[in-house]
N, C-alpha and C positions, 0 to 999 in steps of 0.2 A: 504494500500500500504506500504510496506515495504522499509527501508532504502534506499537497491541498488536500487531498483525500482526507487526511485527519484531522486538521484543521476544522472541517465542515461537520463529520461527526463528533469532534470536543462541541461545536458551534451547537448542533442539533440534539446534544444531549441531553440539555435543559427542557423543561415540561412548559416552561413560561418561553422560552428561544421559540422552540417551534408553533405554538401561539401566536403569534409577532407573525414569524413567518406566513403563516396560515390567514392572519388578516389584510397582508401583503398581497399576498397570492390572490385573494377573493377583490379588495380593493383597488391595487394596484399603490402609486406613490400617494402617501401619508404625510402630514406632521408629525413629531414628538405627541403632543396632546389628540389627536385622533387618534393616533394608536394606543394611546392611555384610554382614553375612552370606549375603545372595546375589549380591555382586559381589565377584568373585574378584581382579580386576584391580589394584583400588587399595584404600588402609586406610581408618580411620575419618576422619580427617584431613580426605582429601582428598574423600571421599565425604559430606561435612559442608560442604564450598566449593562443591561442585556444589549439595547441597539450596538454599545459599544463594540462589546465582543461578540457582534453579528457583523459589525463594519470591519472587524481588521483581522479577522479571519475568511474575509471576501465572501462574505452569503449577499449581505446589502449594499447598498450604495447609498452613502448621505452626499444630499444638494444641499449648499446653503441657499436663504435668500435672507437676505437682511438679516437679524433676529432668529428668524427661524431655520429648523433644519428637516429637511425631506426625506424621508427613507424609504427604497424602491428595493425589490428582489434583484439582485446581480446575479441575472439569466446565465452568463457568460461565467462567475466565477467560483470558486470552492464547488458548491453546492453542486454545480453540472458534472464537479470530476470527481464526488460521493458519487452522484446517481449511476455514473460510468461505471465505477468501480459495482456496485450492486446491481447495475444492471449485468456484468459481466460473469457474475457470482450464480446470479439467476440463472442465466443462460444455459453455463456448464452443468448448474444442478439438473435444467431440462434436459438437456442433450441425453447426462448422464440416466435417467428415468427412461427416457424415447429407446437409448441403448440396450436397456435393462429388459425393457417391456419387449423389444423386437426378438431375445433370445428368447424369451420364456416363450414367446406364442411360436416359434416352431420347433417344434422337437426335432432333435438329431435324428438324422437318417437312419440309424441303425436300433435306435429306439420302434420306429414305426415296422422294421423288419421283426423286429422280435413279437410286437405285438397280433402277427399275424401269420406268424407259424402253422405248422401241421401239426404239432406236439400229440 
C-alpha cells in the first residue's frame, strides 16, 4: 500500500471524517458553518480539526474567500488512490471466487469415467 493510500484511510477512519465526507459528496462545496450544520454530533470546533486533517491528507480541498473557507471532495486526490487500492483488492477477491467456482462445477474427466463403469 502506498503512501496516499494511507493517508486516506488514517483520513477515513474517523466516524465524524466520513460524515463530513458524506455531506460533501451529497452537497457538493460547503462552508465551515454549513457543514456544522449538518453534523449534529460535534461543534464548530471540532468539526474545523477534522476538515483539517481531511485537507492535508488530500481527501478535501479548502477555497478561501475572504473570511470564509470552502470545503469540496478532492475527486482527484488521496481518497481516489484508497478507492484504487480497494477496488483492486475487490477484484482479485472476485477473480479468485469466478476461479474457484469454475473448478468445482466441472469435474475431472476421470471422475465422470468412474462414475459410469460396468462394475
Amino acid at each position: 500500500m502506498e503512501a496516499n493510500e494511507n493517508l486516506a484511510f488514517d483520513a477515513l477512519s474517523d466516524r465524524i471524517r466520513r460524515r463530513i465526507l458524506s455531506v460533501l459528496g451529497e452537497e457538493g462545496e460547503l462552508s465551515v458553518g454549513e457543514i456544522v450544520a449538518h453534523i449534529d454530533a460535534v461543534g464548530r470546533t471540532t468539526v474545523s480539526s477534522h476538515l483539517r486533517v481531511l485537507r492535508t491528507s488530500g481527501v478535501v480541498i479548502e477555497r478561501k474567500s475572504g473570511r470564509n473557507r470552502y470545503y469540496s471532495l478532492d475527486r482527484e486526490g488521496t481518497a481516489r488512490d484508497a478507492f484504487t487500492y480497494l477496488q483492486s483488492l475487490l477484484q482479485a477477491g472476485l477473480d479468485a471466487v469466478e476461479t474457484s467456482a469454475s473448478d468445482t462445477s466441472t469435474p475431472p474427466a476421470d471422475a465422470e469415467d468412474r462414475g459410469h463403469g460396468t462394475g
